[in-house]
KOLTORLO-433618 format. One record per residue (C-alpha): z, y, x; residue number from 1. Coordinates in steps of 0.2 Angstrom, whole numbers, always signed. Layout:
BEGIN
+-------+-------+-------+-----+
|     Z |     Y |     X |   i |
+-------+-------+-------+-----+
|     Z |     Y |     X | NUM |
...
+-------+-------+-------+-----+
***
This chain:
BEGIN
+-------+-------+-------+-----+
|     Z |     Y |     X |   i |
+-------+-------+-------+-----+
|  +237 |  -506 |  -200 |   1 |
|  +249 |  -514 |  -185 |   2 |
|  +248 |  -511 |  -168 |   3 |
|  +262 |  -512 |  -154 |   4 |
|  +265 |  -515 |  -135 |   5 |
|  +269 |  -530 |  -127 |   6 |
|  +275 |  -531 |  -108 |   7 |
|  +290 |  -538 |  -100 |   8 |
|  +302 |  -528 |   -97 |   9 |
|  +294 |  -516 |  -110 |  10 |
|  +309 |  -508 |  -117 |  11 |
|  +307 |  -493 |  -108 |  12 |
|  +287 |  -489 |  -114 |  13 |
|  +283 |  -473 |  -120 |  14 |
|  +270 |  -481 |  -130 |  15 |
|  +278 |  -482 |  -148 |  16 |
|  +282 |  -462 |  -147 |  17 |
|  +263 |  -456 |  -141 |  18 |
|  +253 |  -468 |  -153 |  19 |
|  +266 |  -463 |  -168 |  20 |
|  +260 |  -446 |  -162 |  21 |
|  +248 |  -448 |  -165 |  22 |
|  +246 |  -456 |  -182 |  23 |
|  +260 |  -445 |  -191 |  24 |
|  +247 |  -429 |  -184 |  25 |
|  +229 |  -438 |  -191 |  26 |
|  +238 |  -444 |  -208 |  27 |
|  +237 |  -460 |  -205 |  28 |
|  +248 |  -468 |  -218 |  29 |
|  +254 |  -486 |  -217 |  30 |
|  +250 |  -487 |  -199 |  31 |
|  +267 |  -494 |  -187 |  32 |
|  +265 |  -495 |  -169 |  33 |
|  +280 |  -509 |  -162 |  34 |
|  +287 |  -515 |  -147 |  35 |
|  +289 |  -531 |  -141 |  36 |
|  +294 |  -541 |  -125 |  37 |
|  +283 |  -554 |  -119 |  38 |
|  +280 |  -562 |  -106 |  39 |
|  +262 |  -571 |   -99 |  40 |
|  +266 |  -588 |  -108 |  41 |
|  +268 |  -579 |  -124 |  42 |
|  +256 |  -569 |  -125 |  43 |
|  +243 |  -584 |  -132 |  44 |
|  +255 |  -587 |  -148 |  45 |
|  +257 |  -570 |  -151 |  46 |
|  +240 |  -568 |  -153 |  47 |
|  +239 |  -583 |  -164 |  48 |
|  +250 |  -576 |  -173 |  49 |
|  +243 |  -560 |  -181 |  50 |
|  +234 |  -557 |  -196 |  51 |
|  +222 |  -545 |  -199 |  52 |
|  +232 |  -532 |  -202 |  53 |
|  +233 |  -530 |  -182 |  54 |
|  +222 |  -517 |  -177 |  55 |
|  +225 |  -518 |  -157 |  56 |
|  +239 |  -520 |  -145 |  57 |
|  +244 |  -509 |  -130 |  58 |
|  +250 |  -520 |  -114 |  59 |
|  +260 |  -517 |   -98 |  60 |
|  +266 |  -530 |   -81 |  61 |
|  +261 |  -546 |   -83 |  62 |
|  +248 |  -548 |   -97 |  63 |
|  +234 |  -537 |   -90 |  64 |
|  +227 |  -552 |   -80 |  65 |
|  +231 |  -564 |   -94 |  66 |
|  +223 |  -554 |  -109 |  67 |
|  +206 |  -556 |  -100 |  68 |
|  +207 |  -575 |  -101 |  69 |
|  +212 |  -576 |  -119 |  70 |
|  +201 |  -563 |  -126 |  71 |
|  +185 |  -566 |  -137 |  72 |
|  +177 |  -552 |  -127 |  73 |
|  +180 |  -541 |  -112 |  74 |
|  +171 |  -523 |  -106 |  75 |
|  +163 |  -524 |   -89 |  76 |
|  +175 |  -511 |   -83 |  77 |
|  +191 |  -523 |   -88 |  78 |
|  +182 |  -537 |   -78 |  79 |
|  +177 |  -526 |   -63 |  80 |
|  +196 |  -519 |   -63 |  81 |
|  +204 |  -536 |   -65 |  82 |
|  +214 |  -532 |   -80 |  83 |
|  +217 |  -526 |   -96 |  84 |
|  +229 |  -517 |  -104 |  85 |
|  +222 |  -514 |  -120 |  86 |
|  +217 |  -526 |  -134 |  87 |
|  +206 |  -522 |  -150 |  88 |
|  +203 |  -530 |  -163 |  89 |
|  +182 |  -536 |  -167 |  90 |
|  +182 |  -545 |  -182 |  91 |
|  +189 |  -560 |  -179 |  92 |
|  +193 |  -557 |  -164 |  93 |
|  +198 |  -547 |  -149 |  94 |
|  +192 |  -537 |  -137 |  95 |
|  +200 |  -533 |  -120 |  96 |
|  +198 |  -515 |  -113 |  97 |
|  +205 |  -506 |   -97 |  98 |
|  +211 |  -488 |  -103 |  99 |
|  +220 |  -485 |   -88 | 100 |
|  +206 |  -479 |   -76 | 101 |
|  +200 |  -468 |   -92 | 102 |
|  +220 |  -460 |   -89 | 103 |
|  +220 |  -458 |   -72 | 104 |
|  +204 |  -449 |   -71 | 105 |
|  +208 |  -436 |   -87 | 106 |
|  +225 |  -433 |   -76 | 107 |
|  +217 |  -429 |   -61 | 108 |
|  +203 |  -420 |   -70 | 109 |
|  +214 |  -409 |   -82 | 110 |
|  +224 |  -403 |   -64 | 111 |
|  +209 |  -398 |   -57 | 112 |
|  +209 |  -412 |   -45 | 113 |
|  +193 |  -414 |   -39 | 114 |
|  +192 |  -426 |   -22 | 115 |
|  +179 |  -429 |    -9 | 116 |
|  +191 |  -444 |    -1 | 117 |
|  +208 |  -451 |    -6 | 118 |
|  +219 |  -462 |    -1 | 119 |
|  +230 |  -475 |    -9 | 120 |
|  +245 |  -480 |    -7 | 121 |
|  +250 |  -499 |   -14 | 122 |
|  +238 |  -514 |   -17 | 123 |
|  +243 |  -519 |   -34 | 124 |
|  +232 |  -518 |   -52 | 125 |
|  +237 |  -497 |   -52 | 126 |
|  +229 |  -496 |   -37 | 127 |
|  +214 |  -506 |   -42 | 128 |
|  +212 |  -493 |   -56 | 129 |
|  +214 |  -480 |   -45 | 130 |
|  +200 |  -484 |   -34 | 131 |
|  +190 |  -485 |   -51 | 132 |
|  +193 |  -468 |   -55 | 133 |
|  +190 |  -461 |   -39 | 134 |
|  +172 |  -469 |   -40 | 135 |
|  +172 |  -464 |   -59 | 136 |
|  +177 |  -445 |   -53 | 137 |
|  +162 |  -446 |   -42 | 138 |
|  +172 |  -450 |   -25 | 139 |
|  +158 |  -461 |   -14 | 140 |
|  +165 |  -463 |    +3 | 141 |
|  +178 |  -476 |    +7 | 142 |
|  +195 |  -478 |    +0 | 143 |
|  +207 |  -480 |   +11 | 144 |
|  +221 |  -494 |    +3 | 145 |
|  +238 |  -493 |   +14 | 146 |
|  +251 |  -507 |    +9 | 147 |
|  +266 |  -515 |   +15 | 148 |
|  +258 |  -531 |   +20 | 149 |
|  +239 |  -530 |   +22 | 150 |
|  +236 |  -549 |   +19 | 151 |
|  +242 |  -548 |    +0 | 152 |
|  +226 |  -534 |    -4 | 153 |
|  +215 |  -545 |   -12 | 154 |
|  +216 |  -539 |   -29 | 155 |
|  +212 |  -521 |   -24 | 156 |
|  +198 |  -526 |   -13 | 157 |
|  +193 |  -538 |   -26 | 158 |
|  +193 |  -525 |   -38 | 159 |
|  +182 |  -514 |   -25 | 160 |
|  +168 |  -526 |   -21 | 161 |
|  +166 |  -530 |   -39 | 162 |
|  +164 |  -511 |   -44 | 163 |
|  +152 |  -512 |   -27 | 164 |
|  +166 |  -495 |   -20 | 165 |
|  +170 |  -498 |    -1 | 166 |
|  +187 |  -497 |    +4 | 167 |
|  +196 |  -499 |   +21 | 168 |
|  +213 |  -507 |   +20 | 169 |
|  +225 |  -503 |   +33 | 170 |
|  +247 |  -504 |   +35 | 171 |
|  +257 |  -491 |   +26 | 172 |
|  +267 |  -490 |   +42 | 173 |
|  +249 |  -482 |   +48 | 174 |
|  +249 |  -470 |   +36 | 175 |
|  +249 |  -453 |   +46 | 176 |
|  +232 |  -459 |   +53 | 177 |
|  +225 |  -457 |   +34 | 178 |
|  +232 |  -441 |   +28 | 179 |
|  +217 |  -431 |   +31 | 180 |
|  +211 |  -433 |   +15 | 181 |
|  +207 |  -423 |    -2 | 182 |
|  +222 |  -433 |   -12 | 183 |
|  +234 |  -444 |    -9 | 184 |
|  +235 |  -460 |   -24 | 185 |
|  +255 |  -466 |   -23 | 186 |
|  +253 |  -481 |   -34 | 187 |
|  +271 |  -488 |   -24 | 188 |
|  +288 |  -490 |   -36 | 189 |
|  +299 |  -475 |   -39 | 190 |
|  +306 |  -466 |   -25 | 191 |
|  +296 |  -478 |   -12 | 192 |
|  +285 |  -464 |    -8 | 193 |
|  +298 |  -450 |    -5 | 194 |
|  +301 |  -459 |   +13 | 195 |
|  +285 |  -451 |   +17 | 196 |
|  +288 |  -433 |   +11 | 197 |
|  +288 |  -426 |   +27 | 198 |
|  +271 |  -431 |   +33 | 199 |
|  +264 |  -426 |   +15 | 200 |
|  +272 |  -409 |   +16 | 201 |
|  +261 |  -406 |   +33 | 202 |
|  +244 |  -413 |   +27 | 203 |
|  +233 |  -405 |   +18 | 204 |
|  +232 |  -417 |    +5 | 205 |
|  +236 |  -415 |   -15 | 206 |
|  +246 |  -428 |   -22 | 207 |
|  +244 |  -440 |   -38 | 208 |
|  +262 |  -450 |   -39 | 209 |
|  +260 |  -463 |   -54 | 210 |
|  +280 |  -462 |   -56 | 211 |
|  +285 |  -452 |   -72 | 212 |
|  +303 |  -451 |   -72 | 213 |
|  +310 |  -444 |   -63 | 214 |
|  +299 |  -431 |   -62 | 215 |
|  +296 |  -423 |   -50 | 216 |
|  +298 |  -433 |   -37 | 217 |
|  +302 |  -431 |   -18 | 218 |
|  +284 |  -434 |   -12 | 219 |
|  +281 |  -422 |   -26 | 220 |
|  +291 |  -408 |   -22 | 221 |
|  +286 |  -408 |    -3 | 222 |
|  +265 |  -405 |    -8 | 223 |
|  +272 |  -392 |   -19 | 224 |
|  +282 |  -385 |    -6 | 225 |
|  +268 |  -381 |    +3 | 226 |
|  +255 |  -375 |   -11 | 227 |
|  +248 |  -393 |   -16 | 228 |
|  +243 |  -398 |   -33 | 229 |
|  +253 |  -412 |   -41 | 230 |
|  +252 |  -426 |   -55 | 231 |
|  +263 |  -437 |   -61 | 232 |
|  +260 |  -452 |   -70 | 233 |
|  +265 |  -445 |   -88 | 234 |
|  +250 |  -437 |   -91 | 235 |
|  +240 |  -453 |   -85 | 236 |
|  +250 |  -464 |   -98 | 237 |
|  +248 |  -450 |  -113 | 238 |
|  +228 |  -450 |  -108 | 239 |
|  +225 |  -471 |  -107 | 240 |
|  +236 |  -470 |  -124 | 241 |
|  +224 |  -455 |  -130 | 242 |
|  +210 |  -470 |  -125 | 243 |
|  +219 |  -483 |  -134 | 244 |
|  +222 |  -475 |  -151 | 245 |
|  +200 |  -469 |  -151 | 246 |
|  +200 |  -486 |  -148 | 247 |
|  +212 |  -497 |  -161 | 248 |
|  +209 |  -483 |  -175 | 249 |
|  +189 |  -478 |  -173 | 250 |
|  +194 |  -460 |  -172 | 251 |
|  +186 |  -448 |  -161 | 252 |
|  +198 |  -434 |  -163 | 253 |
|  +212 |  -436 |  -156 | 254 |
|  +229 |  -426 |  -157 | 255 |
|  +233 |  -425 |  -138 | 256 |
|  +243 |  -409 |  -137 | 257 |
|  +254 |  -421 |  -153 | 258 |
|  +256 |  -434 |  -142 | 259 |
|  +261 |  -425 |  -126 | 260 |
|  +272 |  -416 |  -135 | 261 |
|  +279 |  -430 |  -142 | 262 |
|  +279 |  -438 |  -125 | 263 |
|  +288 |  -424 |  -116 | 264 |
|  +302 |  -422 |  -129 | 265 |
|  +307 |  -440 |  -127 | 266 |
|  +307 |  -440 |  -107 | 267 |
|  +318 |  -423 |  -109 | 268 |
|  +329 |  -433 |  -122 | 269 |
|  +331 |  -447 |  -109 | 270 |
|  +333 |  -437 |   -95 | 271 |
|  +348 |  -428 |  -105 | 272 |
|  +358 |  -445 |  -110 | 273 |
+-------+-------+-------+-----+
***
């Protein structure tokens, strides 16, 4: 059986290493897991494509939106998110899943990360995600979203009134007025939120910064500075692909101390060249 990422640029995934993880640990000979770049207009004749030997497909920036509209089928959760970054493969065919909000909350979870209230930084599909989890993880009251330019939110707070999870949204530049809160969500580009170290280090607030390399980062290191627990998005990504492979192989035991292993020796290797 086949399977692969596709995302553009896409080179950089950690995908290939965790699922091959995880099928050289549960024997599963003859399965490969590839890489490929696509962009949103391929996507369709990728698809059209592959033969039946194409057990599912992992996918990163830009498909997530477009794999709901070309998909046979799609979970609620993907529809409520707004995106998809898995496909599976349903008889003929495919059915589009969100892993993503299943790996933020075993990251959070496996850290002991529990929060009453969070706040999240960036308004893009992670951030929709995030707000998913938090409802997932049992978070009620309102999210607070924060980004650069409040008038392009609308696919968070989309993502928020169709999972019925209130959430305020207010300007990042406001962001000391929010930091009363049980965790912080940095869903913001590498190194973007590192200009708010400072303030993270004085608030109370635990930190979940969706950047995995470098790791750790400067917001990071500040929370820890101070006795605040951390998470980076490594074990986010090794616990949506933990998702991913119960999904593509029908398997409910699955190698994750393999595949972060695995994960953990490639970001060292990359870390060293």
């Amino acid at each position: 059986m086949r399977a692969a990422v596709l995302g553009s640029p896409v080179a950089h995934s950690l995908s290939p290493v965790l699922h091959a993880a995880a099928y050289a640990e549960m024997g599963l000979e003859g399965w490969s897991y590839g890489l490929y770049e696509c962009g949103e207009e391929g996507l369709a004749p990728f698809l059209s494509g592959l033969g039946g030997e194409w057990a599912g497909l992992s996918l990163t920036m830009p498909l997530k939106r477009r794999a709901l509209d070309l998909a046979d089928t799609v979970t609620d959760l993907a529809r409520q998110v707004g995106g998809a970054n898995t496909l599976v493969r349903r008889g003929a065919g495919w059915e589009a899943h969100n892993t993503d909000v299943a790996g933020i909350a075993a990251a959070l979870t496996e850290a002991g990360v529990a929060p009453r209230n969070a706040v999240v930084l960036g308004a893009g599909a992670t951030a929709a995600s995030a707000v998913a989890a938090l409802r997932l993880l049992g978070v009620a009251s309102a999210v607070a979203v924060l980004a650069r330019d409040t008038a392009r939110t609308g696919e968070v707070t989309e993502a928020a009134r169709r999972l019925g999870h209130p959430v305020e949204v207010a300007p990042l530049s406001a962001i000391d007025e929010y930091l009363d809160a049980d965790l912080v969500v940095s869903s913001l580009p590498s190194g973007a939120a590192d200009r708010y170290a400072e303030r993270l280090a004085r608030s109370r607030a635990d930190l979940f910064d969706v950047v995995y390399a470098p790791w750790p980062t400067g917001a990071a290191e500040a929370v820890a500075s101070r006795g605040g627990r951390t998470v980076g998005g490594f074990p986010m990504l090794l616990h949506q692909a933990v998702a991913q492979v119960r999904l593509m192989t029908g398997a409910a035991d699955v190698p994750v101390e393999a595949m972060r292993a695995a994960g953990e020796a490639e970001l060292a290797r990359r870390g060293a060249s």
